[in-house]
PDB file of N, CA, C and O in Angstrom, chain B, residues numbered from 101:
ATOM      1  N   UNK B 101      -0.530   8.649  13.636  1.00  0.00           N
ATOM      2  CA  UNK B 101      -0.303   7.620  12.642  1.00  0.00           C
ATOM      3  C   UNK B 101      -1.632   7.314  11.953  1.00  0.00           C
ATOM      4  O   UNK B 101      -2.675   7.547  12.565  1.00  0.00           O
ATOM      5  N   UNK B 102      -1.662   6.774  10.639  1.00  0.00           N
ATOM      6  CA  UNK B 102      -2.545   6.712   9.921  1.00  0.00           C
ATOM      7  C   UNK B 102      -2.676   5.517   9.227  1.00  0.00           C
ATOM      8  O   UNK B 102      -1.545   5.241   8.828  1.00  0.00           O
ATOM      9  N   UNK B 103      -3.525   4.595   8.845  1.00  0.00           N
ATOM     10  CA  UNK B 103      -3.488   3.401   8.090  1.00  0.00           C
ATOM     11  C   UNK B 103      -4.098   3.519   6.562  1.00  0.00           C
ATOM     12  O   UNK B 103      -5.200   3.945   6.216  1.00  0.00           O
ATOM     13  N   UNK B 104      -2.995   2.989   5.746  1.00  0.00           N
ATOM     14  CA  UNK B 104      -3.553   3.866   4.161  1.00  0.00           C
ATOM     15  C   UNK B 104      -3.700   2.394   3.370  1.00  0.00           C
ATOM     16  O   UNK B 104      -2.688   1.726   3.157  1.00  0.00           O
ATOM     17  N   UNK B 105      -4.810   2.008   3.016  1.00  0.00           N
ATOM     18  CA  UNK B 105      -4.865   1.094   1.887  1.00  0.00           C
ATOM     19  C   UNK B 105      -4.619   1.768   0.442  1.00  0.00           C
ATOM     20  O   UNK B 105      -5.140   2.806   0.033  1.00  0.00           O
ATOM     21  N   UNK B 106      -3.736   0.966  -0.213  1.00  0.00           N
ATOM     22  CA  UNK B 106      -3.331   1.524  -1.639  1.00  0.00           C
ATOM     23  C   UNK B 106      -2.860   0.381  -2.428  1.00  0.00           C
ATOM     24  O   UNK B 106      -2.186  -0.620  -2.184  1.00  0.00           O
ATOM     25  N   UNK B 107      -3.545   0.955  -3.636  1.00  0.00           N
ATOM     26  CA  UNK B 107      -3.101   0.168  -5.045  1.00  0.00           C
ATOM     27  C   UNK B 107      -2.115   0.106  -5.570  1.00  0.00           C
ATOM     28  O   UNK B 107      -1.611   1.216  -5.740  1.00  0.00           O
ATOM     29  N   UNK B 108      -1.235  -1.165  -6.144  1.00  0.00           N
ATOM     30  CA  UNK B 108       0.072  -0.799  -6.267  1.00  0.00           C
ATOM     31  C   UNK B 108      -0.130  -1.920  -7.793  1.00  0.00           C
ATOM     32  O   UNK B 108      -0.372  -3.125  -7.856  1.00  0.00           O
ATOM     33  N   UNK B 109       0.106  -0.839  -8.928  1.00  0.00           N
ATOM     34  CA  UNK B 109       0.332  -1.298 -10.228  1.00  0.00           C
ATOM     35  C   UNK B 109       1.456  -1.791 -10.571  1.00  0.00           C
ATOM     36  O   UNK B 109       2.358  -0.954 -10.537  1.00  0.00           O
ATOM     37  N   UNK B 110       1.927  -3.347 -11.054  1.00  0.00           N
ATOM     38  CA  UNK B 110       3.022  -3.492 -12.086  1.00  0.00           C
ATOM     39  C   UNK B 110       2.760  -4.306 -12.833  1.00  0.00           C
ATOM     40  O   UNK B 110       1.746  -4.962 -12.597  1.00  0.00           O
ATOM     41  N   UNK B 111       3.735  -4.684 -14.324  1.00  0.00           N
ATOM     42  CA  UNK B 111       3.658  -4.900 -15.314  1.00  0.00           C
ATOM     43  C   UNK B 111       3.046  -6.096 -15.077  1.00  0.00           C
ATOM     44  O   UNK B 111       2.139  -6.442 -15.835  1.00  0.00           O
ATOM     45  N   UNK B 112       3.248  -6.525 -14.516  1.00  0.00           N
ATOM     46  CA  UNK B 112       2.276  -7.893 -14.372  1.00  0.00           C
ATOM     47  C   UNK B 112       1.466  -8.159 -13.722  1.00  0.00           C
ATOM     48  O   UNK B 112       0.818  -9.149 -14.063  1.00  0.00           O
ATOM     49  N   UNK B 113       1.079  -7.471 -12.508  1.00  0.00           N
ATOM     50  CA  UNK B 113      -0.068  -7.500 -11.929  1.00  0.00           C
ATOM     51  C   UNK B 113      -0.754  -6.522 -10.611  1.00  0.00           C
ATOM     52  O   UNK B 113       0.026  -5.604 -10.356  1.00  0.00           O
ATOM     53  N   UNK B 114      -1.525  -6.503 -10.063  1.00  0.00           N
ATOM     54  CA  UNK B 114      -1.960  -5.333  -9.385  1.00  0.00           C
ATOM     55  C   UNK B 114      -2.320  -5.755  -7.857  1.00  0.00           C
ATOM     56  O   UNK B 114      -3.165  -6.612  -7.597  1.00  0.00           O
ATOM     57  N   UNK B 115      -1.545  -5.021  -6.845  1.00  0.00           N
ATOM     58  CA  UNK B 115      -1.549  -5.801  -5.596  1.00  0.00           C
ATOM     59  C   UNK B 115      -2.198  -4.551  -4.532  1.00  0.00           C
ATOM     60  O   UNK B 115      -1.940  -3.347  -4.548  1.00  0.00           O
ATOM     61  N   UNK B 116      -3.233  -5.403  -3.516  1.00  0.00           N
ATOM     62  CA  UNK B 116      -3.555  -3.922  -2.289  1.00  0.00           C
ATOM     63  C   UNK B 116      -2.532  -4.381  -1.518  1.00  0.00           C
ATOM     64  O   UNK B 116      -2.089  -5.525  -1.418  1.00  0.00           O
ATOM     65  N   UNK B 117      -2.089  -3.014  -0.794  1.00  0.00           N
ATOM     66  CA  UNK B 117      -0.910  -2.887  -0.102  1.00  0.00           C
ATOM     67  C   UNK B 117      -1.588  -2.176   1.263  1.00  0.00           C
ATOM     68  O   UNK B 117      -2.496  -1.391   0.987  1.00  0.00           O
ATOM     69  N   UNK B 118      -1.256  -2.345   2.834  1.00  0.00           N
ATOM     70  CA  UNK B 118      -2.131  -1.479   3.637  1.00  0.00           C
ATOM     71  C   UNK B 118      -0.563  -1.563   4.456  1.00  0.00           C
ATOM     72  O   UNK B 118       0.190  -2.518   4.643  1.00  0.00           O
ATOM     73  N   UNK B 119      -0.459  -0.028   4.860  1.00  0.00           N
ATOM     74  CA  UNK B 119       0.876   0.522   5.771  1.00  0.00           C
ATOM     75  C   UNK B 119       0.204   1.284   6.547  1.00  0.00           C
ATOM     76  O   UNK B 119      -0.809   1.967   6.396  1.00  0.00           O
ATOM     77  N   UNK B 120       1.038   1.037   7.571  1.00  0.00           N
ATOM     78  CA  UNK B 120       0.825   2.593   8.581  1.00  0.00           C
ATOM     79  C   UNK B 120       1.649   3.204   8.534  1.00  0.00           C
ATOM     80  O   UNK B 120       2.796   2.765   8.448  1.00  0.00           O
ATOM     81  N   UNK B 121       1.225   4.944   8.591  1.00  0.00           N
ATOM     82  CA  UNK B 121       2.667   6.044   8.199  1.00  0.00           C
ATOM     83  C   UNK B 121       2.251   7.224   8.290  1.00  0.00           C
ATOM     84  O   UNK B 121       1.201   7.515   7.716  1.00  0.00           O
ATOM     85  N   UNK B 122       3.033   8.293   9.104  1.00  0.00           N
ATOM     86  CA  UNK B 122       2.672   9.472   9.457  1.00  0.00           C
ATOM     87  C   UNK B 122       2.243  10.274   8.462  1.00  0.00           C
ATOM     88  O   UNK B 122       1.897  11.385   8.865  1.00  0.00           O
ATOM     89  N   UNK B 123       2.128  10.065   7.094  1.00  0.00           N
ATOM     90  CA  UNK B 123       2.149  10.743   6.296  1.00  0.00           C
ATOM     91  C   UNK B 123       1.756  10.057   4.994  1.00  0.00           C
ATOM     92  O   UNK B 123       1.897   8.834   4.997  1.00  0.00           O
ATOM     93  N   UNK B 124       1.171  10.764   3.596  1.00  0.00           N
ATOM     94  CA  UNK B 124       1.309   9.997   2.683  1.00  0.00           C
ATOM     95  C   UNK B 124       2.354   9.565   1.972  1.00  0.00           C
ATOM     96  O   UNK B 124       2.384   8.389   1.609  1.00  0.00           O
ATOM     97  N   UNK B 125       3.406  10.467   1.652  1.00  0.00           N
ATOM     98  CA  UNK B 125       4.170  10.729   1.391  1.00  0.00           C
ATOM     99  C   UNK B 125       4.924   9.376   1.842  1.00  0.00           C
ATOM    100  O   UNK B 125       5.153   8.526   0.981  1.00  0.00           O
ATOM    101  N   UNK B 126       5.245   9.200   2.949  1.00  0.00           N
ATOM    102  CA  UNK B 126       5.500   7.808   3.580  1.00  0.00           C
ATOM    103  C   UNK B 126       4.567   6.644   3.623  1.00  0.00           C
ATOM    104  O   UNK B 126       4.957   5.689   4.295  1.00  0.00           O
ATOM    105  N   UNK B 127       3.521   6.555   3.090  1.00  0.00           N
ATOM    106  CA  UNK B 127       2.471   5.510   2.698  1.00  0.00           C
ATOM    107  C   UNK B 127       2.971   5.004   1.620  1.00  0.00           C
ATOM    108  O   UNK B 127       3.252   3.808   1.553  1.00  0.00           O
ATOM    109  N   UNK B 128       3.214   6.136   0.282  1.00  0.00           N
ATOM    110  CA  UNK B 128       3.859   5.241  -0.838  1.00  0.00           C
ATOM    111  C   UNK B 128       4.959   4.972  -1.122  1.00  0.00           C
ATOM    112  O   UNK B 128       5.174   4.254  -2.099  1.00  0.00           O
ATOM    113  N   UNK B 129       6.431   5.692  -0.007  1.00  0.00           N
ATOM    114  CA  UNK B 129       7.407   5.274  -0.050  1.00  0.00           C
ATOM    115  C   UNK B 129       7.220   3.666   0.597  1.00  0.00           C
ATOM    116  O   UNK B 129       7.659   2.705  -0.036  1.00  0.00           O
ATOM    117  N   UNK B 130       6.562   3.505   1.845  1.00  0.00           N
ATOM    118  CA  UNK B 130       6.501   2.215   2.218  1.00  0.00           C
ATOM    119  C   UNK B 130       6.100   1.195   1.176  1.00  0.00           C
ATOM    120  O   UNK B 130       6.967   0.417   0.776  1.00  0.00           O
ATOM    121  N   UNK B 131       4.612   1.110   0.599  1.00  0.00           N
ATOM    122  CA  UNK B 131       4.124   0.409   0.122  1.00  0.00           C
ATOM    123  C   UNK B 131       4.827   0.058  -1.461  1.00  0.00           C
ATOM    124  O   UNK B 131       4.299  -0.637  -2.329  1.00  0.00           O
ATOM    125  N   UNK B 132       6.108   0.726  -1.542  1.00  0.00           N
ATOM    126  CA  UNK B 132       6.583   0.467  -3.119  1.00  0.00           C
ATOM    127  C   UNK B 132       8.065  -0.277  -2.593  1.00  0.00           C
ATOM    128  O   UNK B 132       8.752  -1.043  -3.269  1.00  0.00           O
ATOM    129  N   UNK B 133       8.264   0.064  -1.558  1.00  0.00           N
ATOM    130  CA  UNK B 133       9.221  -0.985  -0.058  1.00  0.00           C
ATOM    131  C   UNK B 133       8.823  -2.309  -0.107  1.00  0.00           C
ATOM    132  O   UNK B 133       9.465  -3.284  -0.500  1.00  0.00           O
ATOM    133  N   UNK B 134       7.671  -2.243   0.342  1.00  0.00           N
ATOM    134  CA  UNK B 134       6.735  -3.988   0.817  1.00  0.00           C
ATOM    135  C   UNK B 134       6.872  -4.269  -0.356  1.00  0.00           C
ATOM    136  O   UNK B 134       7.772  -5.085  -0.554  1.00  0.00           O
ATOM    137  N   UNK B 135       6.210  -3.837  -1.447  1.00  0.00           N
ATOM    138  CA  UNK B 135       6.402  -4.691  -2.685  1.00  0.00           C
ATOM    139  C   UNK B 135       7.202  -5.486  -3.257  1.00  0.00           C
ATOM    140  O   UNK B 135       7.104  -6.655  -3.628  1.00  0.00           O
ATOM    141  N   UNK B 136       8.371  -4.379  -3.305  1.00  0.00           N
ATOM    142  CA  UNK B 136       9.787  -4.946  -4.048  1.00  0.00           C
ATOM    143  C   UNK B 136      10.212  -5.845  -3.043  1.00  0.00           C
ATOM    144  O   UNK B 136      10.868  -6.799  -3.460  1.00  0.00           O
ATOM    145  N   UNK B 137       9.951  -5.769  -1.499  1.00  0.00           N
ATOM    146  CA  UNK B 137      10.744  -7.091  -0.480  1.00  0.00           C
ATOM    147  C   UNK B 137       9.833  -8.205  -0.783  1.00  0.00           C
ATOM    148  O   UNK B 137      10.266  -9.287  -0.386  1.00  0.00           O
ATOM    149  N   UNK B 138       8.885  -8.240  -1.274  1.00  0.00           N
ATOM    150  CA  UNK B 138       7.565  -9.345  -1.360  1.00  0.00           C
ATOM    151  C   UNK B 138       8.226 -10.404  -2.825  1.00  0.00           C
ATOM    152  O   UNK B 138       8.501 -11.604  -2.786  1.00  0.00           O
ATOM    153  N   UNK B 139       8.325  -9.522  -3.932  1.00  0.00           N
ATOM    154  CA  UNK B 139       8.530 -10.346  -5.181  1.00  0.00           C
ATOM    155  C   UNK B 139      10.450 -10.586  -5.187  1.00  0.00           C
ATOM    156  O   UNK B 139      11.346  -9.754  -5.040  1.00  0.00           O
ATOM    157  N   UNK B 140      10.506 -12.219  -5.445  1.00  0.00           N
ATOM    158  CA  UNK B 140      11.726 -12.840  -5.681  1.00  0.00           C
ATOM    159  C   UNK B 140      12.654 -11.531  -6.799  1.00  0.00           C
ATOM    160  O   UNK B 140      13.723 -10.931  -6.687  1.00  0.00           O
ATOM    161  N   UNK B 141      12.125 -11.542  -7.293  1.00  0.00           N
ATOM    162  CA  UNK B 141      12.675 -10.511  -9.115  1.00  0.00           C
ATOM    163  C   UNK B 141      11.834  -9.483  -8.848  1.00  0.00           C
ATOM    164  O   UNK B 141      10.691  -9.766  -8.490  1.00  0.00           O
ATOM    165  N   UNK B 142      12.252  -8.029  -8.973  1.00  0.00           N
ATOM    166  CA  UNK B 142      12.386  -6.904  -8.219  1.00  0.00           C
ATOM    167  C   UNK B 142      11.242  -6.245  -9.984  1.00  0.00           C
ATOM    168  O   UNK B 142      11.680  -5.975 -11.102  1.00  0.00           O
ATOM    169  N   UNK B 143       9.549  -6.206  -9.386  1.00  0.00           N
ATOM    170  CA  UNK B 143       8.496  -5.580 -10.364  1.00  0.00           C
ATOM    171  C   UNK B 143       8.664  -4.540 -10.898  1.00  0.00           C
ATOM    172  O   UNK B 143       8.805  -3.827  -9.905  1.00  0.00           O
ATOM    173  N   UNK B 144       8.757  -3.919 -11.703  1.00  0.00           N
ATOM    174  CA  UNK B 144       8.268  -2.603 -12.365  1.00  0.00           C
ATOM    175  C   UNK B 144       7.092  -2.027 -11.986  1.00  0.00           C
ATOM    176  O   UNK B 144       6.092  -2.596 -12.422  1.00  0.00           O
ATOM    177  N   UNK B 145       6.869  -0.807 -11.121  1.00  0.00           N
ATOM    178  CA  UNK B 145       5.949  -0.651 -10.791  1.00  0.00           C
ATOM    179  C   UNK B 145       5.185   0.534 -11.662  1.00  0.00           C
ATOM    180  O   UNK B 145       5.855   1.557 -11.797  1.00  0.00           O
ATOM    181  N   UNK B 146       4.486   0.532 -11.986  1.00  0.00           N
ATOM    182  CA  UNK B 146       3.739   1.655 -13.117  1.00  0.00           C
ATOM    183  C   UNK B 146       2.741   2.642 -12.272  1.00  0.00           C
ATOM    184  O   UNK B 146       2.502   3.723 -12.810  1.00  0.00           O
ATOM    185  N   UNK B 147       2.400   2.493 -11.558  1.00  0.00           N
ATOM    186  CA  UNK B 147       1.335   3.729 -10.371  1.00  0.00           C
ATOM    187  C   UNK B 147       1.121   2.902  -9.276  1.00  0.00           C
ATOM    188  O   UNK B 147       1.122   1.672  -9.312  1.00  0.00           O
ATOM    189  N   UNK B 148       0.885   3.803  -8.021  1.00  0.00           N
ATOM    190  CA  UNK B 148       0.432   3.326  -6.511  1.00  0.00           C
ATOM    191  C   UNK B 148      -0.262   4.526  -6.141  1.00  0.00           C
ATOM    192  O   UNK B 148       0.017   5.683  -5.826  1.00  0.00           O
ATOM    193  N   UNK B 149      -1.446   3.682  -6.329  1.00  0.00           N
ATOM    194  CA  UNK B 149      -2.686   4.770  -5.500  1.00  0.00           C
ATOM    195  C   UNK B 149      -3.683   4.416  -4.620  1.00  0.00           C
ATOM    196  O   UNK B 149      -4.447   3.451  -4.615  1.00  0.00           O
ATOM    197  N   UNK B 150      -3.517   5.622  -3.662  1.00  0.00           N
ATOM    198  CA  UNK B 150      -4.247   5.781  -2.810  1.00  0.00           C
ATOM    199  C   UNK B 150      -5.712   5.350  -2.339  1.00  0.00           C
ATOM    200  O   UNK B 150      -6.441   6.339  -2.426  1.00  0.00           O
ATOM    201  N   UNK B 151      -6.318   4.377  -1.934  1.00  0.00           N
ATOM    202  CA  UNK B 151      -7.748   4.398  -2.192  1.00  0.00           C
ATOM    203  C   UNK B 151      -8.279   4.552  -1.018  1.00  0.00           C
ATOM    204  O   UNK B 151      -9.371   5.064  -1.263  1.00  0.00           O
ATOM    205  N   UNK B 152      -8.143   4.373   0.579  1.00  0.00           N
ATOM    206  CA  UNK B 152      -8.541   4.649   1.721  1.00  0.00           C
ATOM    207  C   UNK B 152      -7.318   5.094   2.273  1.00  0.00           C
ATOM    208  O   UNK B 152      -6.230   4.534   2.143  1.00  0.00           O
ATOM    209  N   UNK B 153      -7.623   6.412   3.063  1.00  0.00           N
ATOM    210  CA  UNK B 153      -7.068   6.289   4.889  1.00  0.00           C
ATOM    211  C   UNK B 153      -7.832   6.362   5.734  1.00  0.00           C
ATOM    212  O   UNK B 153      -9.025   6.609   5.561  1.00  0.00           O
ATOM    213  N   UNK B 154      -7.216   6.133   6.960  1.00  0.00           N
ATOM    214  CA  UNK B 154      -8.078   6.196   8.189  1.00  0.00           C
ATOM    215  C   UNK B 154      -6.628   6.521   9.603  1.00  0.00           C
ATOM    216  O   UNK B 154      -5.463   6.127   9.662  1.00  0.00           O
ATOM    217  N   UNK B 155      -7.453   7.384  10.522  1.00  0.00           N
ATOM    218  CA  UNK B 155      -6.930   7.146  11.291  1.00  0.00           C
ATOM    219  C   UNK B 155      -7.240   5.776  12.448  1.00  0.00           C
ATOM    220  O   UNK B 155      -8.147   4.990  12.722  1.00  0.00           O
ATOM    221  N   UNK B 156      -5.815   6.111  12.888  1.00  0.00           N
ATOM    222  CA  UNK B 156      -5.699   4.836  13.789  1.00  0.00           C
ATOM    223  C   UNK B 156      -6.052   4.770  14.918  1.00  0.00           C
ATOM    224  O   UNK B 156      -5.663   5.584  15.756  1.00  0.00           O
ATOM    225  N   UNK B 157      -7.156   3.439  15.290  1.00  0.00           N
ATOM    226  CA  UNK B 157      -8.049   3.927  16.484  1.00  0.00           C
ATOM    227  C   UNK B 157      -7.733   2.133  16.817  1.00  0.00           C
ATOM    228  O   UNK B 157      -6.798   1.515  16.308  1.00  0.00           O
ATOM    229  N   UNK B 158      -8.701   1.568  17.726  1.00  0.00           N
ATOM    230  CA  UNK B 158      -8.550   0.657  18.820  1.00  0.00           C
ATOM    231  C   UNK B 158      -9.404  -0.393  17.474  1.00  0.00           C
ATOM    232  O   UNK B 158     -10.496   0.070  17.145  1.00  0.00           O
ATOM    233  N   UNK B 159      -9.150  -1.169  17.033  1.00  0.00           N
ATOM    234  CA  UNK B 159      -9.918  -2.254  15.833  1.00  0.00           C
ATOM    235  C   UNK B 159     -10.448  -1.538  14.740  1.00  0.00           C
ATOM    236  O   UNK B 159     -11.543  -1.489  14.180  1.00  0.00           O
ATOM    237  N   UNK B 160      -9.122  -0.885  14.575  1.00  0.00           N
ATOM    238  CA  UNK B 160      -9.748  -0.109  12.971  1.00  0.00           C
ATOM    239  C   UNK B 160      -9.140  -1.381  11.760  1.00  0.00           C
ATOM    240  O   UNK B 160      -8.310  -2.261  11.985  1.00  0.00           O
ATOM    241  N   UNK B 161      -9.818  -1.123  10.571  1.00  0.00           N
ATOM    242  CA  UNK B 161      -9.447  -2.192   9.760  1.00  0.00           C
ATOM    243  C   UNK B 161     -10.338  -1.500   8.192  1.00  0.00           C
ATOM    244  O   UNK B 161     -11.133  -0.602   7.914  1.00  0.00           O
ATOM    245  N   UNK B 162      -9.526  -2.673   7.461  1.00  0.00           N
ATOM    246  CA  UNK B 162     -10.200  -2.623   5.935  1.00  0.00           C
ATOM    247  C   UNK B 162     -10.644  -3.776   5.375  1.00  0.00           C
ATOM    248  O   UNK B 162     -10.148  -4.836   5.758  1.00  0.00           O
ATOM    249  N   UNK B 163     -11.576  -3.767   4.449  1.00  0.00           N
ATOM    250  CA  UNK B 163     -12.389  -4.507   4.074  1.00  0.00           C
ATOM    251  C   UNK B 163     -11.881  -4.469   2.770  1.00  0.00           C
ATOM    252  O   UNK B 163     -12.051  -3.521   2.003  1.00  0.00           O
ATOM    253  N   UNK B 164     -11.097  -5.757   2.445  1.00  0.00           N
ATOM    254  CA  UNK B 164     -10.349  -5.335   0.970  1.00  0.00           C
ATOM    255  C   UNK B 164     -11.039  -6.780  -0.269  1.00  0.00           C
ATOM    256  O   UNK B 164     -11.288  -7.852   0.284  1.00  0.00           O
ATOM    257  N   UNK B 165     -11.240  -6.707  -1.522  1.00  0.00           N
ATOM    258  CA  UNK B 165     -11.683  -7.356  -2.092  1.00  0.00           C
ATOM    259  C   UNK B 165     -11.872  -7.306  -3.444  1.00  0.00           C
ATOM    260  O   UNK B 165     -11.594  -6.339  -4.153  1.00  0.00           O
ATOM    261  N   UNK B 166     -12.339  -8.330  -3.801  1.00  0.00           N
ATOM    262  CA  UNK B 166     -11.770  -8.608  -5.678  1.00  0.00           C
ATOM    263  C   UNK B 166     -12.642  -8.106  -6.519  1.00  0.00           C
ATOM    264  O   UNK B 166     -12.449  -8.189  -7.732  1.00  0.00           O
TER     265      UNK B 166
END
């Protein structure tokens, strides 16, 4: 398993998203998942990209910021 921080673009605004997922492939199916369960009215999403992975170890983490 792998922990993927990623950028997730929509029309109105731009959110980091961090999943764990065997795969990428399943990083941005998840993280376009979390999104749409997150917002009341269902975003338009325009790109979700990738900006860190890491594998998953004992206090692994990301340092995310504006």
């Amino acid at each position: 398993m792998l922990l993927y921080h990623l950028k997730v673009e929509t029309t109105e605004t731009t959110v980091q998203v961090v999943v764990i997922a065997q795969s990428e492939e399943e990083a941005f199916r998840v993280a376009e998942i979390e999104v749409e369960k997150h917002y009341l009215k269902l975003p338009e999403i325009n790109e979700v990209t990738l900006l860190e992975r890491k594998a998953i170890h004992k206090a692994t983490g990301f340092v995310i910021s504006k």
